[in-house]
C-alpha positions, 0 to 999 in steps of 0.5 A: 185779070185772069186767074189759073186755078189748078183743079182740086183733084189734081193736088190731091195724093193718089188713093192708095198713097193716102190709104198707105199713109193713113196705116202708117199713122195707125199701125205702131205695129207696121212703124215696130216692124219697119224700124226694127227691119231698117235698123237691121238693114243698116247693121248687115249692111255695116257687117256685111261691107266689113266682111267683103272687105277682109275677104276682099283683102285677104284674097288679094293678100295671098294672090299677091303672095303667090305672083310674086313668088311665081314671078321671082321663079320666073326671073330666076329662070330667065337668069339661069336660062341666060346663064347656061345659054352657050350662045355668047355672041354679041347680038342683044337684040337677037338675045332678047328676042329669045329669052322674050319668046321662052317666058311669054311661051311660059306665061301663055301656059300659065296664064299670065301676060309678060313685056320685056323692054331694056336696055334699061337707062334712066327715063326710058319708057316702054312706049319709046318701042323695042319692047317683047310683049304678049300678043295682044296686050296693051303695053300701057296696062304697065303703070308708069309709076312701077317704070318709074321705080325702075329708074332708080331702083332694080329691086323686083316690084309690083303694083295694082293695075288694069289689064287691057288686051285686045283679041278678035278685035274686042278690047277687054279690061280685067284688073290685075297685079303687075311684077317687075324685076330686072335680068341681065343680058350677057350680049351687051350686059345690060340691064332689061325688065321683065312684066310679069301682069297676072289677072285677077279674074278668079278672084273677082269671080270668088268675091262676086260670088262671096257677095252674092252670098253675102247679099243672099243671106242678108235678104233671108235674115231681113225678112226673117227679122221682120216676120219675127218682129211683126208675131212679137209685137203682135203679141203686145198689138193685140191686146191694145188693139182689143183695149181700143176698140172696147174703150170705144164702145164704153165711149158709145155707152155700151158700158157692159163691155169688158176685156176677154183676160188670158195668163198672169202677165203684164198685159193681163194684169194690165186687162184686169185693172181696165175692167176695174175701172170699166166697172167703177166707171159704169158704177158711177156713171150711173149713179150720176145718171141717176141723181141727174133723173132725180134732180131734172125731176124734181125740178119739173115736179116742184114748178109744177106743183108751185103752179097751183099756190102761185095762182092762188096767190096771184089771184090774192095779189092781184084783188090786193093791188087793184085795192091799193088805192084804198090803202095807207100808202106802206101797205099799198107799197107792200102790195105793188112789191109783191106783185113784181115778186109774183111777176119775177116768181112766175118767169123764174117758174117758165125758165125751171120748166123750160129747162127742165125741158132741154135736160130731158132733150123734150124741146122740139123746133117749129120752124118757120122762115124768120126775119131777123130785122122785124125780130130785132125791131120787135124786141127793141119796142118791147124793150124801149120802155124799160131802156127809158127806165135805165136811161139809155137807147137801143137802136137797130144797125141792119140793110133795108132787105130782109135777112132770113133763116130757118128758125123758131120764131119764138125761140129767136125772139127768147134769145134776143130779148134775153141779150137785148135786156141784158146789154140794157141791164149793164149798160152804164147811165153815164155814158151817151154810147147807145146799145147797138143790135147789128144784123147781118147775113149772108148765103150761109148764115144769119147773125144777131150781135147785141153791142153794149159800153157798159161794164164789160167782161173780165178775161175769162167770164165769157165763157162763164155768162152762159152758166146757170145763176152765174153773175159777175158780181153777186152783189151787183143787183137785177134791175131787169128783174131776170131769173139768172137762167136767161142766157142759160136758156138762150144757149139751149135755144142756140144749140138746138138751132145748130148755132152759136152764141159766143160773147166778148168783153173787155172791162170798161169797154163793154161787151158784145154777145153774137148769135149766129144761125144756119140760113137753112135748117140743118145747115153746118156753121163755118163762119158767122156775118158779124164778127166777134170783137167790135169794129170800134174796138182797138186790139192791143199791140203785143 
């Protein structure tokens, strides 16, 4: 089957988008300064609309005021002009051609376009023709709703509309208001309509330079409003930024560094008390520092100076062990028992120093290319007697190949027989189930996991084994003889690897401790072989 894959690069952001959104997630000042300019953007554009809006209407309120005044003059003339008119004769149409000529004449002068259209008779339209009309207007620039009006009504009326002319045979649209009113003609006595269509050319251009205005003088109040609020919140920024970056070099131990403190306000009340703490801190952390030198020291001091009467009494015990034989059988008893306390005092005397080793950070690797299946062959045979002793079998679960890894030999073997005997230590006798030590590796990473059913962990005591000293049971004794710093020391070991030791137990279930490590040395850990929970272990259904 073929699989498309699409290149990495491609679903990558471009550099400087993600170097954007990167200072956007850092900058508080660069969110304060935008938020504060969109709020702003939104309450000019609020004011702003409000503003044309009453401009728009008053301008509109007054042109309306002065066309229809204008337009009732020019009826009222038209009326008078027919009035006076000595020519009575019966000829409308003639009538009509005259008075049409005299007013379009006026509107020519005064900047308006005018249609005279009559008879006027119920559901007559200017486009059934006969209409007077300014050269060049489109007659259907008079809206059908004000001829409408006309039908039932001779009351002078107007409305909003669009203009539409055509000179030079360019059609233009300008908006406008239309009057209407009505005149009677002596020549037949009846009623015709005058159209008065006034543009509203000046207004627009008033608006359209109100709005220029208007969006001019929002443009300069943003970018004040922002230049004010990036020095405000600059003077709120800096000092935090200054915290910040002085926090950071107490994190990286540089605990000399203080806050340079200014006036008596917030921010500096706000220094002061932070180099306060800088101080205690510093204060403290070196007493501990000191009390954990004195502690890792005595500790050295004391398994060393221990060595000398140990020997000497070592050298005791044993003349007094190989004399057992001669002895009534309490004091021979008395003598093997104090040579396995010797025993067990000499490894809890290895593990002290060792550990005083890692507090010093005085351990060092030999690495070598190890194979993690001889090692657990190894420990298994080393253990197997003391698995006899307790009554239970540990057996090797790993491929026929060698698995690899670049360790310390010696370290590895520590951290194995540490979780092998500690598997045998709390197994349970009465069960069949034999300890397991599966490896596994791939091309990154080489596992170890220990498999036990004995009496397992209870929740939260996996992250606890790993202390030093630490039991689960304190009462519960050590058949194993160990020291209590085993798994405490396997850790170290681990870490200085650079890999990890982690444990899962379930009680009655047993436990599993699994230790992974890089195939090459220096190697980062993503994943491990193994897993974690056992194959043979049911996960409950929540």
């Amino acid at each position: 089957m073929l699989h498309l894959h699409t290149p990495a690069g491609s679903r990558r952001l471009p550099e400087s988008l993600r170097r954007g959104l990167t200072f956007w997630r850092r900058s508080i000042q660069a969110r304060v300064v935008a938020s504060t300019v969109l709020l702003s953007a939104a309450v000019i554009s609020v004011v702003g609309w409000f503003l044309l809006q009453q401009t728009r209407d008053g301008l509109l309120d007054h042109r309306v005021d002065a066309v229809v005044a204008e337009a009732n003059d020019e009826t009222t003339g038209a009326r008078e002009l027919l009035a006076s008119s000595v020519d009575t004769g019966n000829d409308a149409v003639q009538q009509q051609q005259s008075l049409a000529g005299i007013i379009i004449s006026r509107g020519e002068t005064r900047g308006f376009s005018v249609v005279l259209v009559g008879p006027a008779l119920p559901g007559g339209r200017i486009s059934d023709g006969g209409a007077n009309f300014t050269q060049g207007l489109d007659t259907s620039s008079v809206p059908a709703s004000l001829e409408q009006h006309f039908d039932t009504s001779s009351s002078t009326a107007w409305t909003y509309t669009t203009i539409r002319s055509t000179a030079d045979g360019k059609v233009t649209e300008t908006p406008g208001i239309v009057v209407g009113s009505q005149v009677l003609l002596p020549a037949d006595g009846q009623a015709y309509t005058l159209y008065y269509l006034f543009p509203l050319d000046e207004q627009e251009e008033t608006l359209a330079l109100v709005t220029r205005a208007l969006l001019a003088a929002a443009v300069l109040l943003l970018v004040l409003v922002a230049g004010m609020t990036w020095l405000v919140t600059r003077q709120v920024v800096t000092p935090i930024r200054m915290a910040r970056q002085v926090a950071e070099r107490l994190a990286a131990g540089q605990l000399q560094e203080r806050l340079k403190v200014s006036g008596e306000d917030d921010l500096a009340r706000l220094a002061t008390s932070f180099n306060q703490m800088a101080s205690n801190l510093q204060r403290q952390i070196r007493q501990l520092e000191e009390l954990s030198r004195v502690q890792r020291r005595f500790v050295s001091d004391v398994s060393h100076e221990l060595r000398t009467p140990l020997t000497t009494v070592r050298m005791a015990g044993d003349v007094l062990h190989d004399a057992r034989a001669d002895f009534d059988p309490a004091t021979a008893r008395a003598a093997e028992l104090l040579q396995t306390e010797l025993d067990r005092f000499e490894t809890l005397l290895a593990d002290l120093l060792e550990i005083s080793r890692f507090d010093a950070g005085a351990a060092v690797l030999e690495l070598d290319d190890v194979d993690l299946v001889d090692v657990a062959h190894r420990i298994v045979d080393a253990t197997r007697p003391l698995a006899q002793q307790r009554g239970v079998q540990v057996v090797v679960d790993a491929a026929d190949h060698p698995c690899l890894a670049q360790a310390d030999v010696r370290r590895v073997e520590r951290i194995v027989r540490n979780l092998v005997t500690n598997a045998i230590d709390h197994a349970a006798v009465d069960r069949p189930d034999a300890i397991v030590v599966h490896v596994a590796g791939d091309d990154h990473a080489a596992a170890i996991a220990v498999r036990d059913h004995g009496v397992g962990l209870a929740p939260g005591e996996a992250s606890m084994v790993f202390n030093r000293f630490w039991r689960a049971d304190p009462a519960r004794a050590r058949t194993s003889g160990g020291t209590g710093l085993g798994l405490s020391i396997a850790l170290e070991d681990t870490h200085l690897h650079g890999g990890w030791l982690q444990a899962w137990g379930r009680p009655r279930e047993g436990a599993q401790f699994r230790l992974t490590l890089p195939r090459r040395a220096g190697g980062v850990l993503r994943h491990s072989p193994l897993p974690l929970v056992p194959n043979d272990v049911t996960e409950p259904v929540s």
